[in-house]
N, C-alpha and C positions, 0 to 999 in steps of 0.2 A: 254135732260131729261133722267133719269132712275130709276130706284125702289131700295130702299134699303127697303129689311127685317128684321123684329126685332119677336121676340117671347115675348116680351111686348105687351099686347094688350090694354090697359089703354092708350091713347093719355097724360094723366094728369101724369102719372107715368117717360114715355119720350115723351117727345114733337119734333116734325118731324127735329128742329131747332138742337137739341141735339142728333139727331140721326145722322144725318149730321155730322154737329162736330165729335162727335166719329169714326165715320168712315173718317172721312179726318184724324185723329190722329193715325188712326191703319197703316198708309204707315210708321212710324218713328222705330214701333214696329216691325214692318214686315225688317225694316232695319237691327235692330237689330239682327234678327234673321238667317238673310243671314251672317250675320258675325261668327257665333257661326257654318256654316254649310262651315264655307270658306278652303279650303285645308288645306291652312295656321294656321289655328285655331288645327291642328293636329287631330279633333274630329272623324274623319272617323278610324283612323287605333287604336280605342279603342277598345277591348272586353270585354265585360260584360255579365259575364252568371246566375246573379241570379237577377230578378225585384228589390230588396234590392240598389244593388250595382246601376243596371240602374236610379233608384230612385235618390241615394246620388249622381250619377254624373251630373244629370239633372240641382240638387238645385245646383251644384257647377256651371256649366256651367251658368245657370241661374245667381247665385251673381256673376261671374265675367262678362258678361254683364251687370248688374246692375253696378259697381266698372267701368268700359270702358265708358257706355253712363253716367254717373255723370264727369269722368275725362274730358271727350270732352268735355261737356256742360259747365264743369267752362273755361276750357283754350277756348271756345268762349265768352262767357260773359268776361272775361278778355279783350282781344284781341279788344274785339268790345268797350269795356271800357278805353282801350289806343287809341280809335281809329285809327288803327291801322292793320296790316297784319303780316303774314309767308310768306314766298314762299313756292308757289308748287310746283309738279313736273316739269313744265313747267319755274319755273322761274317769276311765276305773283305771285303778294300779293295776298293775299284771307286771309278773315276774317272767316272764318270756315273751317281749315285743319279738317282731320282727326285723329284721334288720332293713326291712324298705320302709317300712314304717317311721324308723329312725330317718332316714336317708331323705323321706319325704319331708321332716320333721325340720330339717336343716336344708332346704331348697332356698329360702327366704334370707339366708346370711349371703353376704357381699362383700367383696375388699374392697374398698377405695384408697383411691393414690390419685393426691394429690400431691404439689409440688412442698418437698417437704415431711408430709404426713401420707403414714400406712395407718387406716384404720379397719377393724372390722366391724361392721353395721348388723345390727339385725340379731346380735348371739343377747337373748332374752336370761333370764335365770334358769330356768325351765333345761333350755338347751346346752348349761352352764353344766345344770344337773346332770342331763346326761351325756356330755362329755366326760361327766369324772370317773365314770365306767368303763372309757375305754383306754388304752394305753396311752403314757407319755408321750409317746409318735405321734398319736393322733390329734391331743389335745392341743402339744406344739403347732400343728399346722393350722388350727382354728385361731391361736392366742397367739401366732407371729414371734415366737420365742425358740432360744434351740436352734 
């Protein structure tokens, strides 16, 4: 057992049931937000010296987490809709990659332009695969079509 606090004092307003809930829901937020504070996310070696500016890069950081956890969340409802897998790091299927994982996954493709020819280098089957999971928009921009 343990005590969760709330600042609603109305039982009728949240009920103990929904207060639960919300707080089982706030780990997915809190996920998010360890992402936005990851090295990798480049967010550290920013400077900002007027609240203006700290402000507009917040709401940015903010909507591209929002734009990250919407991407993940289709390419798993996808995924789990072909019933179906990626592989992981490891080499096992799993039905909710990560979306950096993806991201890392597709570092290795390249456009070349030469005179003449647009070609894309580097897009394996593998990564053929999972493109097919994500939207028309996206796969156009891998396959130069659209």
């Amino acid at each position: 057992r343990f005590v969760l606090a709330t600042n609603i004092i109305k039982p009728e307003e949240l009920p103990a049931d929904d207060v639960l809930i919300a707080y089982k829901e706030q780990s997915s937020v809190e996920k998010g937000f360890a992402f936005l504070k990851d090295p990798l996310f480049f967010a550290d070696s920013v400077f900002l010296k007027t609240p203006e500016r700290i402000e507009s890069m917040s709401m940015l950081m903010g909507l591209c987490l929002l734009v990250y956890t919407l991407a993940q969340r289709l390419l798993h409802h996808q995924i789990q809709w072909c019933n179906t897998g990626l592989k992981n790091q490891l080499g096992k299927l799993t039905n909710s990659p990560t979306l950096r994982w993806i991201f890392q996954g597709f570092q290795g493709i390249h456009l070349v332009i030469l005179p003449g020819i647009k070609q894309i280098v580097n897009l394996t089957d593998e990564r053929w695969w999972t493109l097919s999971f994500f939207p028309e928009s996206v796969q156009n921009y891998y396959l130069l079509s659209g």
